[in-house]
Steps between C-alpha positions, in 0.01 A plus 500: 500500500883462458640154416598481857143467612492241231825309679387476830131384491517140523153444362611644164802254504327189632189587175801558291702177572189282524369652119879436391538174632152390368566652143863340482370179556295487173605778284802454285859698643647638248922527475673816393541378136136363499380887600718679213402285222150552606234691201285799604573429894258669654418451904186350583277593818477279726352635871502847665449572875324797505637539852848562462500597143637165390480391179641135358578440134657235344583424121350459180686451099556306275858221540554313211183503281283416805305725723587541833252622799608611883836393489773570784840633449698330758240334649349886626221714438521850442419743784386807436385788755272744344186714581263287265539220216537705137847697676616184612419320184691773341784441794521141406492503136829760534721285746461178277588741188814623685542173652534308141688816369753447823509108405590593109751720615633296685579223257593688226777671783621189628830446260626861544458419902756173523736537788870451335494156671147427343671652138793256534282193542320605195849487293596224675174290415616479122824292618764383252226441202436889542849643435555257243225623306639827539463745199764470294638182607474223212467066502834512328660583846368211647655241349343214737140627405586535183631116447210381730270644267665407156490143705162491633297732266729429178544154534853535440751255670629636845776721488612772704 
C-alpha cells in the first residue's frame, strides 16, 4: 500500500478523525514547549487497523515531576502506516525523537534567525535606560541622576 491508498479511503479518515476527536476531548494537548521539556518521551499505542495498516500513538513522559499518559501534541494523534505494530512502534518512537530534536533546534536557532526589522526592535526595547547604562558610561555624567540620588537616597538637601 502507498500512502495514497491511505489518502483516499474515507473509512480510514472518518476511524481516524472519530479516534482523534474522541481522544482530544479527554487526553491532555500538549504545546510545543510542553513536548520538549518532556522526560523519556516515548509514544504510546493506542489502536491499529489491521486493514489499512494504521497504527495510532499518542504520548507518554514525564512534564514537570509528574507523569504524563496519552497525551496529544496539538490536539493530534500520531498516524503511522506500517505492515504490523513493533515497525510502527519503532516508526513512532523515531518521529517524536526527531520531532523534539526539530523543536530544540529550533529554539536554540531562533536569535541567529531575527529579520533586521525583528533585530532592531530588540535594540530598541532597551530605550533610553539601555544606552545610558552603556559600558563605559559613568553616574558622574548625569548630573540630574546624580543630584536626585544624593537627594533621595542621601538625604542631602536638593540641589542640582
Amino acid at each position: 500500500m502507498n500512502m495514497k491508498d491511505h489518502e483516499i479511503n474515507p473509512e480510514a479518515q472518518a476511524a481516524a478523525l472519530a479516534l482523534n476527536t474522541e481522544l482530544a476531548a479527554r487526553r491532555k494537548i500538549l504545546t510545543g514547549d510542553e513536548l520538549a521539556a518532556l522526560i523519556a518521551p516515548r509514544a504510546r499505542h493506542e489502536v491499529s487497523y489491521d486493514k489499512f495498516s494504521a497504527h495510532f500513538f499518542t504520548i507518554d513522559g514525564v512534564l514537570n515531576g509528574k507523569k504524563i499518559q496519552g497525551a496529544m501534541f496539538a490536539g493530534e494523534c500520531m498516524l503511522i502506516f506500517a505492515v504490523g505494530p513493533q515497525s510502527a512502534q519503532e516508526l513512532a518512537n523515531s518521529g517524536l525523537r526527531r520531532t523534539i530534536e526539530l523543536l530544540h533546534e529550533e529554539y536554540e536557532t531562533r536569535e541567529t534567525r531575527l529579520s533586521p526589522l525583528e533585530a532592531g526592535m530588540v535594540q530598541d526595547i532597551t530605550g533610553r535606560r539601555g544606552k545610558a547604562s552603556a559600558p563605559g558610561r559613568e553616574l558622574s555624567t548625569l548630573p540630574k541622576l546624580k543630584a536626585i540620588m544624593r537627594h533621595v537616597i542621601g538625604g542631602l538637601p536638593w540641589k542640582y
